[in-house]
N, C-alpha and C positions, 0 to 999 in steps of 0.2 A: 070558347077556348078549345085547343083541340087536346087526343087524348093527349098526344106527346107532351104538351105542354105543362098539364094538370098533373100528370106524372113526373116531371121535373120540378115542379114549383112544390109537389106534397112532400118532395123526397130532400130539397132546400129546408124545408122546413124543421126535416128532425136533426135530431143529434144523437152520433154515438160514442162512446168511449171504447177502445179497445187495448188494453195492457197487456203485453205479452214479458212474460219474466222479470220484470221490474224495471224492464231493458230499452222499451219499445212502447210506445204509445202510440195510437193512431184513431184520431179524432173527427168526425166529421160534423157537419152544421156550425162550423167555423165561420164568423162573420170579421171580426178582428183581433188583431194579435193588439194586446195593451200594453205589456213588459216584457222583455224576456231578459236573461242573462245565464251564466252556467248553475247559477241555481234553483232558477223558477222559469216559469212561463206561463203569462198570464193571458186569456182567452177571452173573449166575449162571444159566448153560441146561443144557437138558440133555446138554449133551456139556461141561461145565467152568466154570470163570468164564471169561468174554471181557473185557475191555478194549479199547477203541477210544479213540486217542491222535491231538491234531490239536487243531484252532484254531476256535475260535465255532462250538464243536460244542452243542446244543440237540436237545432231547426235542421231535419233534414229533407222536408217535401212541406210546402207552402201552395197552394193552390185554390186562395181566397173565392175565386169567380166560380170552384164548384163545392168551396167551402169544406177544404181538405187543409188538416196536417200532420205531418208525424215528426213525434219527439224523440231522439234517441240517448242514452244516459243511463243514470243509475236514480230509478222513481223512489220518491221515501215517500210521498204523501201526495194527494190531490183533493182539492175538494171543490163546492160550490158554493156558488154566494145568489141572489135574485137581489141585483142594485137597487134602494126604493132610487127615487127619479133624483136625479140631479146628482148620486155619487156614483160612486167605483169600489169593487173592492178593493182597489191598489189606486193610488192616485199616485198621474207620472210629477216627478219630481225630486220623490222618495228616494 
C-alpha cells in the first residue's frame, strides 16, 4: 500500500465531533446518515451511532465518500450508542 493511501484509509477510520456554540456541529468518520429531521440526526460513524437532538437542526455539508457533515441548528444534546449486531439505535419507521 502506498504512503498516500495508508494515510487516507487511517484518517477514514477516526471520528471527530466538533460543536461550536450550540450552533454548529461538524463531524467527521461519517459512514451513514440513519434519520434526520429538524429535531434529530441520527449517524452511524466510526466509533457508533451518534444522535444529535435540538431544534431547526438541518443538513448543511453531506460528503459521505470522505465521510463529512455538518449540522447547523440549535444542539440541546448528543450522544452515543455502540449497536450490539442486528439493531440500531433508532430504528427507521419510528
Amino acid at each position: 500500500m502506498e504512503k498516500g493511501n495508508a494515510i487516507q484509509a487511517a484518517a477514514a477510520k477516526s471520528h471527530t465531533l466538533q460543536l461550536d456554540n450550540r450552533r454548529k456541529a461538524a463531524l467527521t468518520g461519517v459512514m451513514e446518515v440513519l434519520a434526520f429531521d429538524e429535531n434529530q440526526v441520527v449517524l452511524r460513524t466510526e466509533s457508533g451511532e451518534v444522535a444529535l437532538m435540538g431544534e431547526g437542526l438541518h443538513v448543511t455539508r453531506l460528503m459521505l465518500e470522505d465521510g463529512q457533515l455538518t449540522v447547523e441548528g440549535k444542539v440541546d444534546s448528543f450522544f452515543y450508542s455502540t449497536p450490539r449486531k442486528g439493531s440500531r439505535l433508532f430504528r427507521k419507521g419510528k
